[in-house]
Biopython code that builds the backbone (N, CA, C, O; Angstrom):
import numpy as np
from Bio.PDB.StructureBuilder import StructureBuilder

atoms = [
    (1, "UNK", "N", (19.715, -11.082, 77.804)),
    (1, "UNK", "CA", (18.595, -10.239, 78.123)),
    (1, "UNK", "C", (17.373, -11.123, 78.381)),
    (1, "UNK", "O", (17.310, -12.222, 77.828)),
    (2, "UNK", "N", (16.395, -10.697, 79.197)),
    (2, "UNK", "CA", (15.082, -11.495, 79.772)),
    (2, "UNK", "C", (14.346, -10.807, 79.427)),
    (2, "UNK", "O", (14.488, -9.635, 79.775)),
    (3, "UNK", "N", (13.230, -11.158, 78.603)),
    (3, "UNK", "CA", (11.779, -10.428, 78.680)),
    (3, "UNK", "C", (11.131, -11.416, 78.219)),
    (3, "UNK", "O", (11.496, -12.245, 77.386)),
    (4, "UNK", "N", (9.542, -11.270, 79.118)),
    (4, "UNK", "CA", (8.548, -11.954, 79.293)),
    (4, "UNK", "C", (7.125, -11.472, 78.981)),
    (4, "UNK", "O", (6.539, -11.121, 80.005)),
    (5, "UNK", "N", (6.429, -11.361, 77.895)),
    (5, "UNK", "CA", (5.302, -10.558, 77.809)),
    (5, "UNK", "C", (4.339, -11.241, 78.364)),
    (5, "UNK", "O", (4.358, -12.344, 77.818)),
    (6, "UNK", "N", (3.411, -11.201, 79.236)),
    (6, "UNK", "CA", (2.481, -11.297, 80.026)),
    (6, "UNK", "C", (1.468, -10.250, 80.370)),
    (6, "UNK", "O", (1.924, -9.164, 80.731)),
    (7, "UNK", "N", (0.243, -10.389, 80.322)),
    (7, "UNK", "CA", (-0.748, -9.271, 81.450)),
    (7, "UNK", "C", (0.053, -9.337, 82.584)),
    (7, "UNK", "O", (0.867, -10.133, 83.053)),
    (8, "UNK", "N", (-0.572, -7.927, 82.975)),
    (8, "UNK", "CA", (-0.076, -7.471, 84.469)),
    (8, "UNK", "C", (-1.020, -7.867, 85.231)),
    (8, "UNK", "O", (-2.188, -7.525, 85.048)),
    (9, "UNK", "N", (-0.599, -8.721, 86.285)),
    (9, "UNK", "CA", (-1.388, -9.026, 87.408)),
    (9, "UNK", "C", (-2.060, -8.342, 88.387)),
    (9, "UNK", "O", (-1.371, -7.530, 89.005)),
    (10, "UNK", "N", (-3.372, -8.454, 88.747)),
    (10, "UNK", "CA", (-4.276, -7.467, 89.637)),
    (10, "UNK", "C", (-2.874, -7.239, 90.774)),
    (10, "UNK", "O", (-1.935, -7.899, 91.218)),
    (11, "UNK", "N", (-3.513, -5.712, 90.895)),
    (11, "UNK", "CA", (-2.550, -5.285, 92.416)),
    (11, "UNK", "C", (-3.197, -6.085, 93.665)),
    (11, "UNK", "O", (-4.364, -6.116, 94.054)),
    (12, "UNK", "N", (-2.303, -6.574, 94.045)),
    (12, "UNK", "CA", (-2.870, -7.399, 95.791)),
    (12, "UNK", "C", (-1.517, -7.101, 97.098)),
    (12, "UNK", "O", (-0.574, -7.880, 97.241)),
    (13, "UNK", "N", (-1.617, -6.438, 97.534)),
    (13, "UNK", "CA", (-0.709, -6.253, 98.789)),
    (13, "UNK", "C", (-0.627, -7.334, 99.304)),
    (13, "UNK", "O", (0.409, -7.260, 99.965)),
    (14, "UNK", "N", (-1.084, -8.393, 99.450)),
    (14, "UNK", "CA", (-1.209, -9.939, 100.470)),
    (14, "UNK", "C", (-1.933, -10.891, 99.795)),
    (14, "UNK", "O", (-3.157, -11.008, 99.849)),
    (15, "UNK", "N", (-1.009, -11.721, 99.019)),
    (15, "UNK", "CA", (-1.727, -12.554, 98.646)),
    (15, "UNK", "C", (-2.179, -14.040, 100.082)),
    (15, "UNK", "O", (-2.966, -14.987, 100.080)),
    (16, "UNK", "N", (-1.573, -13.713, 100.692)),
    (16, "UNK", "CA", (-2.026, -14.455, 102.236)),
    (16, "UNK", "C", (-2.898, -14.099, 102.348)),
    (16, "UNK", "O", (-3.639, -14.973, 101.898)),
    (17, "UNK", "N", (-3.651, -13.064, 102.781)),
    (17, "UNK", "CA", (-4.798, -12.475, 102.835)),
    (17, "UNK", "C", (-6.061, -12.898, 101.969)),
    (17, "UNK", "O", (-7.186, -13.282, 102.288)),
    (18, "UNK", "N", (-5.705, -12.772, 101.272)),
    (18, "UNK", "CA", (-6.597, -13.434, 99.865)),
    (18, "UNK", "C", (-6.944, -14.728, 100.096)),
    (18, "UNK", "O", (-7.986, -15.023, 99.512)),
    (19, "UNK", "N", (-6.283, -15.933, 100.960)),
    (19, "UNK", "CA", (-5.601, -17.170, 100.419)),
    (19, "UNK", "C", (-6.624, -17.292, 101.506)),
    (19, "UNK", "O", (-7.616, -17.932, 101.159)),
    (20, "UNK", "N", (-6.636, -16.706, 103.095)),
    (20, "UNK", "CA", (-6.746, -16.766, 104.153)),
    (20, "UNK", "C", (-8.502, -16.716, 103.961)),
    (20, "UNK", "O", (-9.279, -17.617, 104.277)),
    (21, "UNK", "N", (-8.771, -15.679, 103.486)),
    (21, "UNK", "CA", (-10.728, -15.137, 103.147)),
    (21, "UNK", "C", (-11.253, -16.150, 102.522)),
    (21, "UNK", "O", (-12.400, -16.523, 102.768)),
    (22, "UNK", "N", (-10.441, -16.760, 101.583)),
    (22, "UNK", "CA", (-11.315, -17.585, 100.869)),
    (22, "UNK", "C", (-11.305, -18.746, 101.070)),
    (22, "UNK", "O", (-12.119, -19.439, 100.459)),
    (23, "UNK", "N", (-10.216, -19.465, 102.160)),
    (23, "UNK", "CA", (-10.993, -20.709, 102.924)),
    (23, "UNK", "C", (-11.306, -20.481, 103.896)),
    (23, "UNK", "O", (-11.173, -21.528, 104.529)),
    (24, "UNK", "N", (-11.883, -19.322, 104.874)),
    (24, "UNK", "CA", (-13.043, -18.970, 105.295)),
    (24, "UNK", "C", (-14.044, -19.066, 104.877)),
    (24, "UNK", "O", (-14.822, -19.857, 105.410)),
    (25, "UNK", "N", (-14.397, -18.394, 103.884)),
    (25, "UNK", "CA", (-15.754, -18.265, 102.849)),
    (25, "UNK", "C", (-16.141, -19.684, 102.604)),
    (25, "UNK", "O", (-17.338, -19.913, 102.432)),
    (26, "UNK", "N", (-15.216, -20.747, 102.563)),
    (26, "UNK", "CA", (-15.654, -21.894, 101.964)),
    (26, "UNK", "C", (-15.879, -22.682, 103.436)),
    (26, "UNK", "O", (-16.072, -23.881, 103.232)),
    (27, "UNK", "N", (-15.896, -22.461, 104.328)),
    (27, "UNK", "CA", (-16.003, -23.163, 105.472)),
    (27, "UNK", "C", (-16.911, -22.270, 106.595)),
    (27, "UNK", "O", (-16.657, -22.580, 107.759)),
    (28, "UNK", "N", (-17.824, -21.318, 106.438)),
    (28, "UNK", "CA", (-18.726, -20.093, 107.255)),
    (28, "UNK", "C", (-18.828, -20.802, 108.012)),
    (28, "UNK", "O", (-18.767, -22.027, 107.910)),
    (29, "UNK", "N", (-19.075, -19.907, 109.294)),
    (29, "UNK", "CA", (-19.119, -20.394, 110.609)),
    (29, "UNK", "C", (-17.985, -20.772, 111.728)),
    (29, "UNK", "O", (-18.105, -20.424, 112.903)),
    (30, "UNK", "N", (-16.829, -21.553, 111.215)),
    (30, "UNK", "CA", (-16.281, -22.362, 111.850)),
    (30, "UNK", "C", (-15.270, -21.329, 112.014)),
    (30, "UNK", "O", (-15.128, -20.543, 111.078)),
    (31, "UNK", "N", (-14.349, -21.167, 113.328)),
    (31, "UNK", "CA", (-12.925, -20.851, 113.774)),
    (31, "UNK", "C", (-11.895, -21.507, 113.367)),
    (31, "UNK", "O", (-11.659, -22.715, 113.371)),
    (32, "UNK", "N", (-11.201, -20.475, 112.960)),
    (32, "UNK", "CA", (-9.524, -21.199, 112.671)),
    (32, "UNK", "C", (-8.241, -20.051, 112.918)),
    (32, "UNK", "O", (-8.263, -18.823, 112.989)),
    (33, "UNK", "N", (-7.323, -20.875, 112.995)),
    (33, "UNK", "CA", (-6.119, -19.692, 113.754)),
    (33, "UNK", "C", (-5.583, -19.613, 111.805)),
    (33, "UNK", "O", (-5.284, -20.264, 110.804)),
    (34, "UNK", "N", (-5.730, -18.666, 112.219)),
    (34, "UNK", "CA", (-5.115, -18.054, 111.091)),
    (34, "UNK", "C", (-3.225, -17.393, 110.699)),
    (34, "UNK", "O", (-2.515, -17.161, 109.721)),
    (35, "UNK", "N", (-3.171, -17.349, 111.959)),
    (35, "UNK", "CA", (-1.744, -16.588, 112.373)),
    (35, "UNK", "C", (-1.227, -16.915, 113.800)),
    (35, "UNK", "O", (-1.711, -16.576, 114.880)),
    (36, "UNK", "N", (-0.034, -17.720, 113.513)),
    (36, "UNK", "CA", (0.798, -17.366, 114.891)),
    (36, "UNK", "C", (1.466, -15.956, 115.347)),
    (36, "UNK", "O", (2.527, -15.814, 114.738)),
    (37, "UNK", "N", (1.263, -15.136, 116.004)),
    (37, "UNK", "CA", (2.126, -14.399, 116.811)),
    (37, "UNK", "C", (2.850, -14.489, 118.275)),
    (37, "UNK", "O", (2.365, -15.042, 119.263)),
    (38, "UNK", "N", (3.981, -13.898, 118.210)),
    (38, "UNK", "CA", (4.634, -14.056, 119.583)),
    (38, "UNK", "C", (4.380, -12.891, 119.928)),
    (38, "UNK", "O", (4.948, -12.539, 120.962)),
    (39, "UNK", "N", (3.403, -11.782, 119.193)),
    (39, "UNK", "CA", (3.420, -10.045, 119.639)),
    (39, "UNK", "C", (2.166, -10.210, 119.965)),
    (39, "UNK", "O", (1.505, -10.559, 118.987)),
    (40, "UNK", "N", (1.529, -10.101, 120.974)),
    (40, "UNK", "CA", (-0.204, -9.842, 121.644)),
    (40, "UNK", "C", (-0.522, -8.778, 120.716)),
    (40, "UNK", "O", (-1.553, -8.786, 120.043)),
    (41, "UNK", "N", (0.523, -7.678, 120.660)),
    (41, "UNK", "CA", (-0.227, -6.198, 120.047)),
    (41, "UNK", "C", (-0.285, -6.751, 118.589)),
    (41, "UNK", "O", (-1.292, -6.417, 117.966)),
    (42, "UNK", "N", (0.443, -7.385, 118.062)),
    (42, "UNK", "CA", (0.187, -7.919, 116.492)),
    (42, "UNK", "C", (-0.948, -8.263, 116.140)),
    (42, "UNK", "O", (-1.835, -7.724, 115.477)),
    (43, "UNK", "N", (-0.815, -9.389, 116.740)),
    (43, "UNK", "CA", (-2.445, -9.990, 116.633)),
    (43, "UNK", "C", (-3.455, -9.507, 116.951)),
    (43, "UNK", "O", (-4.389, -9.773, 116.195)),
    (44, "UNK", "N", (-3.724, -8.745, 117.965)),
    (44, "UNK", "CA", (-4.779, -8.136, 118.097)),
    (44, "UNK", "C", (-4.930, -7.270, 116.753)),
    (44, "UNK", "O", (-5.947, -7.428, 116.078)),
    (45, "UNK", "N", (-4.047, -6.454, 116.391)),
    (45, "UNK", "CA", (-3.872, -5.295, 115.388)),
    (45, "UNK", "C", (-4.715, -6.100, 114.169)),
    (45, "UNK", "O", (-5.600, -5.516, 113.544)),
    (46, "UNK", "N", (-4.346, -7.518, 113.893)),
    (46, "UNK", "CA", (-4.524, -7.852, 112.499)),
    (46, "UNK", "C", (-6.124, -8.262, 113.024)),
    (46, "UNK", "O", (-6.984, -8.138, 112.152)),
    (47, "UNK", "N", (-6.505, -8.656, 114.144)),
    (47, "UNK", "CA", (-7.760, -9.309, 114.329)),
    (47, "UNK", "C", (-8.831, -7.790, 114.183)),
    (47, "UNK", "O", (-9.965, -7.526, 113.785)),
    (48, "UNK", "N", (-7.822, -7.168, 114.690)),
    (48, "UNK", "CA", (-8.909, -5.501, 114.429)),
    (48, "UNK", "C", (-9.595, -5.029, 113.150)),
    (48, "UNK", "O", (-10.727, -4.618, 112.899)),
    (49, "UNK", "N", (-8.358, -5.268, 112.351)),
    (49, "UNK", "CA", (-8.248, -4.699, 110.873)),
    (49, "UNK", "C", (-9.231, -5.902, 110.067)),
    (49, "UNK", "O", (-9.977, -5.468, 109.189)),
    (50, "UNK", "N", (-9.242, -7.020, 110.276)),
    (50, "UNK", "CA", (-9.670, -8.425, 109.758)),
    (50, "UNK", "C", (-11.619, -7.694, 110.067)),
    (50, "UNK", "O", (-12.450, -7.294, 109.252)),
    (51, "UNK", "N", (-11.668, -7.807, 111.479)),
    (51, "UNK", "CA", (-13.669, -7.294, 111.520)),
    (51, "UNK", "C", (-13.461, -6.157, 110.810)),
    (51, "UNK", "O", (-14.092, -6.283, 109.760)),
    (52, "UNK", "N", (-12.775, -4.875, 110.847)),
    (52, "UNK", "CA", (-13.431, -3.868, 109.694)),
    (52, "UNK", "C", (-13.280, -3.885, 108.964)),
    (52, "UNK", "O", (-13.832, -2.881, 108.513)),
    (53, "UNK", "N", (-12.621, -4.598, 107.881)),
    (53, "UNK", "CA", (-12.419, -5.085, 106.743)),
    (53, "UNK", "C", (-11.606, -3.894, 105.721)),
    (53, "UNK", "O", (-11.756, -3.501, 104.564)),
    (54, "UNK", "N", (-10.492, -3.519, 107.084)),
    (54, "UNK", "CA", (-9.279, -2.849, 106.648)),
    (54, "UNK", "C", (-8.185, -3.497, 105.873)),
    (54, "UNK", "O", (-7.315, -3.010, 105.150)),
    (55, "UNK", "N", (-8.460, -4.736, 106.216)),
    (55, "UNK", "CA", (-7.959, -5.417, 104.802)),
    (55, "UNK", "C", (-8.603, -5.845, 103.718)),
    (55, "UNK", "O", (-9.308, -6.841, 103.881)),
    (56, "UNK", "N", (-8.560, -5.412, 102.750)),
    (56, "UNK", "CA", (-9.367, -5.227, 100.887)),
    (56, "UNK", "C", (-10.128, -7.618, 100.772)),
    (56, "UNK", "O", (-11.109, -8.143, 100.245)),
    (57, "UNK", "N", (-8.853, -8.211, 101.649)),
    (57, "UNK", "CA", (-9.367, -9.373, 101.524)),
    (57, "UNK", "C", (-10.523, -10.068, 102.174)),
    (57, "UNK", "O", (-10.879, -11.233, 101.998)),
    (58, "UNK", "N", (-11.232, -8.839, 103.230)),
    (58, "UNK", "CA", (-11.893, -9.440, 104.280)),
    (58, "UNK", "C", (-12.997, -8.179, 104.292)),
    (58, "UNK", "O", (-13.599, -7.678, 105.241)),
    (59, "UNK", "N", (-13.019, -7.927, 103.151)),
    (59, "UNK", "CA", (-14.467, -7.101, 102.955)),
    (59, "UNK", "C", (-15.994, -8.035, 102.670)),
    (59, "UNK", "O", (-15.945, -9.084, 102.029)),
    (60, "UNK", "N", (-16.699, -7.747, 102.972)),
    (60, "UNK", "CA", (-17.231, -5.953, 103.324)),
    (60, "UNK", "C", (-17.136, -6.156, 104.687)),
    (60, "UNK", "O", (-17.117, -7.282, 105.183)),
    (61, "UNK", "N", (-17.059, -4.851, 105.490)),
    (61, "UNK", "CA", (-16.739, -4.891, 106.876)),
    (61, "UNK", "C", (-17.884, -5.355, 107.766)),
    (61, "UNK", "O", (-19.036, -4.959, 107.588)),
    (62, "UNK", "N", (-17.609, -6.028, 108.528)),
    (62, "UNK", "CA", (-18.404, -7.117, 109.382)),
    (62, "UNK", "C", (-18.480, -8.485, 108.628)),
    (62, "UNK", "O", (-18.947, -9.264, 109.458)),
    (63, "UNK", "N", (-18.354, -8.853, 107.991)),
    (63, "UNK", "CA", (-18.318, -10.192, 107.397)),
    (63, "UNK", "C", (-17.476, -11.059, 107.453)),
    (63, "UNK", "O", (-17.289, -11.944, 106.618)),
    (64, "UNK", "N", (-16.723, -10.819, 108.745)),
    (64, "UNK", "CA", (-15.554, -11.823, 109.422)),
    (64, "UNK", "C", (-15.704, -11.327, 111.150)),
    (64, "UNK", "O", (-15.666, -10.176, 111.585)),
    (65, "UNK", "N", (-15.805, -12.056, 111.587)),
    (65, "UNK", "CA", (-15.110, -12.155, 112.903)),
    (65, "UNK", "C", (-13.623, -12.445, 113.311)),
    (65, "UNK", "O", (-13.060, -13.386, 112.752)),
    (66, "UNK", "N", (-12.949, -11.706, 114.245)),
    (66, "UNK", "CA", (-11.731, -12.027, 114.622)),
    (66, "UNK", "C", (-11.813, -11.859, 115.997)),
    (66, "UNK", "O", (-12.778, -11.403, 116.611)),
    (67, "UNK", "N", (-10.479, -12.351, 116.573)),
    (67, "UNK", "CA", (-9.820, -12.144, 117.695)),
    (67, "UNK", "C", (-8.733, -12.942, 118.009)),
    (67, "UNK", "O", (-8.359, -13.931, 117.377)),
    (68, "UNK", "N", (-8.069, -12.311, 119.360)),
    (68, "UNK", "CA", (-6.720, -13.126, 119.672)),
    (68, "UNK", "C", (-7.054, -13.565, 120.944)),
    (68, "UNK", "O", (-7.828, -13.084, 121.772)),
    (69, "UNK", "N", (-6.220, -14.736, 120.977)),
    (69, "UNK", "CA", (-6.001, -15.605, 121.982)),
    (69, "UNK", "C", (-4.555, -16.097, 122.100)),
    (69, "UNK", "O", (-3.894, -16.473, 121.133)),
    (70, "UNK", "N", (-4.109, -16.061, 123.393)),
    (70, "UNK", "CA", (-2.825, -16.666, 124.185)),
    (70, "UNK", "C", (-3.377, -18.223, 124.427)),
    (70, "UNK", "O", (-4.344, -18.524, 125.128)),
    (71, "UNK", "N", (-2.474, -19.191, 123.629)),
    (71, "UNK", "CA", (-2.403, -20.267, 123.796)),
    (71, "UNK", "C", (-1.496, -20.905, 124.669)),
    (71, "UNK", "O", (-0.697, -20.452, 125.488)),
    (72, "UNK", "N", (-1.862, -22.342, 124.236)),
    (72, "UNK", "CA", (-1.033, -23.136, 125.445)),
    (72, "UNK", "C", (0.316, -22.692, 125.612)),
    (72, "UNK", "O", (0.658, -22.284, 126.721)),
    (73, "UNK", "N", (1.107, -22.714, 124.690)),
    (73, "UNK", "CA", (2.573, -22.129, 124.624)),
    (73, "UNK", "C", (3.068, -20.912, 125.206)),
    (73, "UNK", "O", (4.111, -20.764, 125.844)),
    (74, "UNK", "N", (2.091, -19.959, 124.874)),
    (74, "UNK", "CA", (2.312, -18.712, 125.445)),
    (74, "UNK", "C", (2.486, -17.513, 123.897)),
    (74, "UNK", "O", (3.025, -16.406, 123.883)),
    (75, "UNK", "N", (1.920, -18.139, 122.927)),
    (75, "UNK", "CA", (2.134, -17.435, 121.851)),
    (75, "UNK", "C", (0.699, -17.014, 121.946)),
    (75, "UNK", "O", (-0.317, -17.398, 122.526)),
    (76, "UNK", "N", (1.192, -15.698, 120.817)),
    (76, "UNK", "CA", (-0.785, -15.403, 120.695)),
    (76, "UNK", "C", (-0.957, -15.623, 119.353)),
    (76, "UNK", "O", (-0.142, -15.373, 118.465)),
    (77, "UNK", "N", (-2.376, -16.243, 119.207)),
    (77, "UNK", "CA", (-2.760, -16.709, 118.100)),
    (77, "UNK", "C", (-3.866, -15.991, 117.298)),
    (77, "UNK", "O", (-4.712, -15.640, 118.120)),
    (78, "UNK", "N", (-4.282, -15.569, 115.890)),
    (78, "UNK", "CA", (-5.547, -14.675, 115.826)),
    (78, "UNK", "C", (-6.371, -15.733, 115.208)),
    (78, "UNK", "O", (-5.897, -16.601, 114.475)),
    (79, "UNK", "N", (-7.208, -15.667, 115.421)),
    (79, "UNK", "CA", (-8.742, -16.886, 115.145)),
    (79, "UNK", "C", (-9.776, -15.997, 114.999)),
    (79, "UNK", "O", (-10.350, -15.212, 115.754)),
    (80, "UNK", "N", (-9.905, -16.402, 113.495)),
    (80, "UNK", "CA", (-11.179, -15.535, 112.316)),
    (80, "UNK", "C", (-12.131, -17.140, 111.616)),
    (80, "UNK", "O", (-11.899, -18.336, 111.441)),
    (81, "UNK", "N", (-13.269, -16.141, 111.414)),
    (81, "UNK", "CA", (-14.374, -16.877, 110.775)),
    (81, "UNK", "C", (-15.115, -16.248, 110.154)),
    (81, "UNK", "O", (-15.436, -15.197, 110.710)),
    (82, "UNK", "N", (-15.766, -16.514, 108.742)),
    (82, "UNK", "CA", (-16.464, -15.735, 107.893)),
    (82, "UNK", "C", (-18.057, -16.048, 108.705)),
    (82, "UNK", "O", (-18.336, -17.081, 109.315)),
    (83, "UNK", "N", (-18.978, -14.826, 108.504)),
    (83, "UNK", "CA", (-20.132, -14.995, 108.895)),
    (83, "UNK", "C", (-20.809, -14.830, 108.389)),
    (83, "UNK", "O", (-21.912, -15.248, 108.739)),
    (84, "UNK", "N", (-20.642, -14.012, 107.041)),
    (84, "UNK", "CA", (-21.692, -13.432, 106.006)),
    (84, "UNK", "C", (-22.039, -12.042, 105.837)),
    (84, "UNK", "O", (-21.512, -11.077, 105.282)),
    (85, "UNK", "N", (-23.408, -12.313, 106.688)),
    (85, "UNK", "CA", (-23.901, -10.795, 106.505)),
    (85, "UNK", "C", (-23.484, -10.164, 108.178)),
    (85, "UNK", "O", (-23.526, -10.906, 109.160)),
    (86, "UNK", "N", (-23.122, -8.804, 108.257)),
    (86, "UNK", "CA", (-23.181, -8.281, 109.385)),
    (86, "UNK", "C", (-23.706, -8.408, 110.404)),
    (86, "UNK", "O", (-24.840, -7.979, 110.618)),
    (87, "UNK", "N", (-22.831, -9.172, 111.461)),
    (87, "UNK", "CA", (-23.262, -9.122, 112.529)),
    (87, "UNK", "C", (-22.710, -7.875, 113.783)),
    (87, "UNK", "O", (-21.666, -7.264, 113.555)),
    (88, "UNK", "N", (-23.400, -7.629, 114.901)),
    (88, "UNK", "CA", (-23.404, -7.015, 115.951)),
    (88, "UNK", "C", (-22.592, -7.968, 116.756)),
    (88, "UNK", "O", (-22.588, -9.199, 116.760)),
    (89, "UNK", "N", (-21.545, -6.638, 117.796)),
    (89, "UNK", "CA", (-21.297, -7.665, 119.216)),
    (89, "UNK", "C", (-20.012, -8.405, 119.195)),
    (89, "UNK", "O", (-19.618, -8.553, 118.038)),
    (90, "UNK", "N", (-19.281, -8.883, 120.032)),
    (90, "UNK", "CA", (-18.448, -9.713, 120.191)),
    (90, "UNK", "C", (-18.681, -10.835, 120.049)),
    (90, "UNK", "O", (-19.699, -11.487, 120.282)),
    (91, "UNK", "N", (-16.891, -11.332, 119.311)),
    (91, "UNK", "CA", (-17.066, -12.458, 118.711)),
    (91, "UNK", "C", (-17.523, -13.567, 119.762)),
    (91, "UNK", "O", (-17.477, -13.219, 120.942)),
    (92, "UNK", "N", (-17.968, -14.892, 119.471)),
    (92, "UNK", "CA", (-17.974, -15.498, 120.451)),
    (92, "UNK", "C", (-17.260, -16.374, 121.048)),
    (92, "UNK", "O", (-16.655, -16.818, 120.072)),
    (93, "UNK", "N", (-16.847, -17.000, 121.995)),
    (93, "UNK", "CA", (-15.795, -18.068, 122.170)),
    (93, "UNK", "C", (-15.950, -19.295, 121.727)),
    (93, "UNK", "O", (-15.060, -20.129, 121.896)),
]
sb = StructureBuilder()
sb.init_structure("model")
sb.init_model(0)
sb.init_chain("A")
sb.init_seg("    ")
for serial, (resi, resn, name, xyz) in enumerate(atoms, 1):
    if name == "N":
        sb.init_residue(resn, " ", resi, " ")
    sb.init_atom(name, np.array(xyz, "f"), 0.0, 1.0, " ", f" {name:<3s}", serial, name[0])
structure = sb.get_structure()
């Protein structure tokens, strides 16, 4: 028989997510690909959810920039950056 008494660990759906915000946060400003996709609609989807901060890791909403880009290969890639406080407008290139 196995038992292990421990606290129960905070609920987190993605600990990627988590992993992902917070070396953003530690690096503001700067772009980074965050995710390979071979699905355009993927990436876009997650770059969507990433600015409204439909994911719990990338709150409060506006305090990331995202978007996707088709790279050299032909994969699409999503490229996020923490900004802080709310900004207006598309991201920039």
């Amino acid at each position: 028989m196995y038992v292990r008494f421990e606290p129960l660990p905070a609920a987190r759906r993605s600990q990627w997510a988590y992993d992902v915000a917070d070396e953003l946060r530690r690096r503001t400003g700067e772009w980074a690909c965050i995710a390979d996709n071979e699905d355009a609609n993927r990436a876009s989807n997650l770059a969507h959810r990433i600015r409204n901060g439909q994911l719990v890791a990338f709150r409060p909403s506006g305090s990331f920039e995202a978007t996707s880009r088709t790279v050299g290969d032909g994969s699409t890639c999503v490229y996020a950056r923490h900004i802080g406080a709310q900004h207006s407008g598309e991201p920039s290139s």
